[in-house]
N, C-alpha and C positions, 0 to 999 in steps of 0.2 A: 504494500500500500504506500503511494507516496502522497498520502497528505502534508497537510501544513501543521504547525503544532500547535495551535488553534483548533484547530479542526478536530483532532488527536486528544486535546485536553479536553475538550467538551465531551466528547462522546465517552471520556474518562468519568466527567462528572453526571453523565446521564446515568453511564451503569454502576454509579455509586448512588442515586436517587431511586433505582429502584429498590433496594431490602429497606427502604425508610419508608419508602410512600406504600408499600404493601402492609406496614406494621402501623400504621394508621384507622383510627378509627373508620368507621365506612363513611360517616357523611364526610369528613375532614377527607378524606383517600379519594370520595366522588368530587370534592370542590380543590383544595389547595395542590392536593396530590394532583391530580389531575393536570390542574394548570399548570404548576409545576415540570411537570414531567413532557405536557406539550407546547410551554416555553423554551427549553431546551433543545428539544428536539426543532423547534424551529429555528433554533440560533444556530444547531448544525445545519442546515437547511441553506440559510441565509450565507453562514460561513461558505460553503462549497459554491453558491452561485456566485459569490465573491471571485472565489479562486478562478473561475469559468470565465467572471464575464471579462468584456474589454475593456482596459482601463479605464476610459472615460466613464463606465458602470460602475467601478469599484467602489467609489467613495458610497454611491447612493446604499448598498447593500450593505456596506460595511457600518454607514450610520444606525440604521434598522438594526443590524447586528447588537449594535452598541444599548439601544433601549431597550432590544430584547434581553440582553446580559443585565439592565439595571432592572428588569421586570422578577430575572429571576434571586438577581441579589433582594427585592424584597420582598420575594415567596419564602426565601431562606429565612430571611430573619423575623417575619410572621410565625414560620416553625418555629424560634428558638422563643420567641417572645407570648406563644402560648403555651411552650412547656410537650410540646407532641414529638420529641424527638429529642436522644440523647443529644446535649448542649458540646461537648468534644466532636462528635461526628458530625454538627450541625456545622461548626466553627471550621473544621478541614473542608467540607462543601463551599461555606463562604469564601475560604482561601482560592480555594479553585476556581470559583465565577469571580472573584477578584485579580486573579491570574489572566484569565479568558479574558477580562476588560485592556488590562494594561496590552496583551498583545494584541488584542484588536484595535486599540488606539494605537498603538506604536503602526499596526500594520496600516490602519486610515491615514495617521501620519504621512508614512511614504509614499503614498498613492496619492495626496491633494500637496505634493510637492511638485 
């Protein structure tokens, strides 16, 4: 696989979101879980048409990209701040979508140079 480490890091933090949002209550697991899990999946989505399109497209994806990653840093921190997920596992997730931000800015950076 040659993706990008964007790309590679999110799909890392997706299949670390799944044994959280399964051990979730049902309605919490049908609403945050949920969103949760298809904000991510959208910011991989976003990331890869990044990679794809023609520069002059990049910046547009990579911005969406960018709100989608600040959509899922406060699904995270909703989890820790009603207490539905160990607070250590909750805080390694946040590291992770806060990782995913800096390289997606870094990578929109270089593309609106």
């Amino acid at each position: 696989m040659n993706d990008l480490p964007a790309i590679l890091r999110t799909h890392e933090l997706y299949i670390s979101l799944s044994p959280i949002t399964e051990k979730l209550p049902a309605l919490k697991r049908q609403t945050i879980g949920r969103r949760l899990e298809d904000s991510t999946l959208q910011l991989i989505e976003l990331l890869i048409m990044a990679k794809n399109a023609p520069r002059a497209h990049k910046a547009a994806y990579l911005i969406k990209a960018t709100a989608t990653n600040e959509i899922i840093q406060f699904h995270i921190r909703t989890l820790m701040a009603q207490k539905l997920a160990n607070d250590t596992t909750l805080h390694q997730l946040a590291a992770k979508a806060t990782e995913i931000g800096r390289m997606t800015g870094g990578w929109l950076k270089s593309v609106s140079q």
